[in-house]
N, C-alpha and C positions, 0 to 999 in steps of 0.2 A: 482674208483679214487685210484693212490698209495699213498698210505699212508706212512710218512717218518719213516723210523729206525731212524734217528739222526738229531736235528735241535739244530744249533749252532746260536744262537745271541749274536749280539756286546761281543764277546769274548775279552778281553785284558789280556797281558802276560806282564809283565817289571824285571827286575832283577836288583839289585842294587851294586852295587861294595865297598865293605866297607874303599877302600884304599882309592879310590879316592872320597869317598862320595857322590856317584852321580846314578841317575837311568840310565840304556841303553833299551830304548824298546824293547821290541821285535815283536809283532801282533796287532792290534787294530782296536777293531770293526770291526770284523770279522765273517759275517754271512753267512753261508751256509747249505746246506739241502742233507741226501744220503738218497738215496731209496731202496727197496726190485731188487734185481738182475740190479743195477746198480752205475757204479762207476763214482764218482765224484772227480775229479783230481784236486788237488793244483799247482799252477805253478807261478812263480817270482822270483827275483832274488836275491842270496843269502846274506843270514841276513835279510828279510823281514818277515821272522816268519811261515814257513811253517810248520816245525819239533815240533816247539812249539806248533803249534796249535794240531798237532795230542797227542804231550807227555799231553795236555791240557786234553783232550778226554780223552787221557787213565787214567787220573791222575797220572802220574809220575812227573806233576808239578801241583801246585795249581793257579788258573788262581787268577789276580786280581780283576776282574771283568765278568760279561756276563751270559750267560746260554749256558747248555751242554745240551740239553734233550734228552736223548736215549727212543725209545718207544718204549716196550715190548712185546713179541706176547699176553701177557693175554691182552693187551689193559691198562696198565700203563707206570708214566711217570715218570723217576728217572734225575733231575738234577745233573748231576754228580760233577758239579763246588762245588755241595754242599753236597753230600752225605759222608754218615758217611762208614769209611776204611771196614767194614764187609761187606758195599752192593757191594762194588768198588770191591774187590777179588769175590766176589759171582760173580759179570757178566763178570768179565775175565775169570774163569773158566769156565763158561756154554755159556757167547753170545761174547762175544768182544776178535777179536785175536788184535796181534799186532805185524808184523816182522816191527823191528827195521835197524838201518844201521849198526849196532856192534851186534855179535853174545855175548850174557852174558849167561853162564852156567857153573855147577861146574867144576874144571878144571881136575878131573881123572875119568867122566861121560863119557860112549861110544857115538858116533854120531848116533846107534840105538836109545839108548835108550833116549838121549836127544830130538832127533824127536818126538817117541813115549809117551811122560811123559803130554801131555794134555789130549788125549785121556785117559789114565791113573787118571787123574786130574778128568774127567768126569765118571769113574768110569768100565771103559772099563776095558775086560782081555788083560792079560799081551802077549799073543801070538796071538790074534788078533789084540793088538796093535800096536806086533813086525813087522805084516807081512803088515799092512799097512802102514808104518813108511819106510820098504824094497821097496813096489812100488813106494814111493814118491821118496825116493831116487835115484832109478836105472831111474823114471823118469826122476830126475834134472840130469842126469850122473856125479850120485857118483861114481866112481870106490870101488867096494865090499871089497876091500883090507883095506877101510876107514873105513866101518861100525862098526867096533870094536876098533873104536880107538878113542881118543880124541880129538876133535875139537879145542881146545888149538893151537895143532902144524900145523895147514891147514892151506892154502895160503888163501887170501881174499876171493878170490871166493869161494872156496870148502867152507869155512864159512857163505859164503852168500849165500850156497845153504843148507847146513844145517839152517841158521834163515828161507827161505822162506818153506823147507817142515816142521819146528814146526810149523809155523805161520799157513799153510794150512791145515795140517793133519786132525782138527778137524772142518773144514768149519764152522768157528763162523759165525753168524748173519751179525756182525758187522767185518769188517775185516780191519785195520788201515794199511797201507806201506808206509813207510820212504823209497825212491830211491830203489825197490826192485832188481832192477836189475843192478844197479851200478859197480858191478865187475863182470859183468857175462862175458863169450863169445857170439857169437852171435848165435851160435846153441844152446845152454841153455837159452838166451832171448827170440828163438823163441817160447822153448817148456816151459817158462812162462809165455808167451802172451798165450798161448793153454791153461793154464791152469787154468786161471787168466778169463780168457774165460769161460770155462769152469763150474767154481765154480761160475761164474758171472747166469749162466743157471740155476742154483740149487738154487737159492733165496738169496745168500749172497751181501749184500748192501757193498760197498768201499770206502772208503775215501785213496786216495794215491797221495803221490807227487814224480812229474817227473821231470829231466829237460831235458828231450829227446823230442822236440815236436810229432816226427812217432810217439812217443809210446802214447802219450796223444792223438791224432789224431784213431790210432788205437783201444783204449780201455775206454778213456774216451765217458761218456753221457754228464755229464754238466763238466764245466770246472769254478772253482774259482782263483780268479788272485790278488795275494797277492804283494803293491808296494809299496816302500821304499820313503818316501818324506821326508829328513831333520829327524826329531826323531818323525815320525809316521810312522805308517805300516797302510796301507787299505785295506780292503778286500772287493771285488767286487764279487758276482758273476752272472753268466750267463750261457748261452745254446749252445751246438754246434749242 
């Protein structure tokens, strides 16, 4: 039986506006399950709380409510909605990536070495790190003239392809994407669908949201469908 890496229940998220004193929701009661070597795509339409629910996950926001349960390979269970900040950095270093939709890094950091800084985090050498950080990149077609430069001054894309190879580098466990491919071209969507593929082979479980159906149709297993009713959000999920 697979056994889940992350089981979300009745998750809710709301943010409250202090001008106008009022809550705006965001997600609610939103249940769903990833597995070992597959991925589970979020999909609905925007402002229904997709983004939320993975910054939920990662704790970059504190949900108001629910259970996060990530399960460990020793066979424990850490509630993330609840855990204390020293265990939340411990499983982002070792199990939990997370590419984002905004590349955030220091702003006179090389795009080497920005790639290369998880592996680094996990205790890797600095020139094994290098050269694997090199393959990621020449894979996503960085052009090498970039590698020493600072991702500050790169177009959308070239910055969305430096977040997707730090996100991958280090093939977390647990592997969260916010629109991964959203500025890409379409010959670099292909060879992140390959890769995405790929890593999917090697036992890394997904949680990602798309709003491309091909691409949900291509790479998604189960499919969670998050909808907007008035000032609720639902989350449903299901099988494709």
């Amino acid at each position: 039986m697979n056994t889940p890496i992350l089981t979300v229940e009745k998750l809710n998220k709301r943010f409250f506006l202090h001008e106008q004193k009022a809550f705006i929701p965001s997600c609610a009661d939103v249940d769903l399950t990833v597995f070992k070597k597959q991925m589970t795509a979020m999909v609905g339409p925007t402002g229904c709380g997709k983004s939320s629910v993975l910054k939920c996950i990662f704790r970059t926001y504190l949900p108001r409510s629910g259970r996060v349960l990530y399960h460990d390979e020793a066979g424990h269970t850490t509630d993330l909605a609840q855990a204390l900040d020293h265990r939340i950095l411990e499983l982002r270093h070792s199990d939990i990536g997370f590419v984002t939709q905004f590349l955030h890094c220091l702003p006179r950091k090389k795009a080497l070495d920005v790639v290369s800084e998880p592996l680094l985090l996990r205790g890797g050498k600095k020139e094994e790190a290098r050269d694997a950080a090199a393959d990621l990149l020449r894979l996503l077609n960085v052009p090498e003239r970039l590698w020493h430069v600072p991702p500050a001054t790169f177009s959308g894309g070239e910055k969305q392809r430096i977040n997707l190879a730090r996100g991958l580098i280090s093939s977390p466990r647990l592997l969260l994407l916010d629109e991964p491919t959203a500025s890409l071209d379409p010959d670099t969507t292909e060879r992140v669908i390959d890769l995405l593929s790929s890593i999917k082979t090697r036992g890394v479980g997904m949680l990602a949201v798309f709003h491309h159906p091909e691409l949900v149709r291509r790479l998604a297993d189960h499919v969670v469908e998050l909808k907007s009713q008035g000032t609720e959000a639902l989350g449903m999920e299901g099988n494709i």
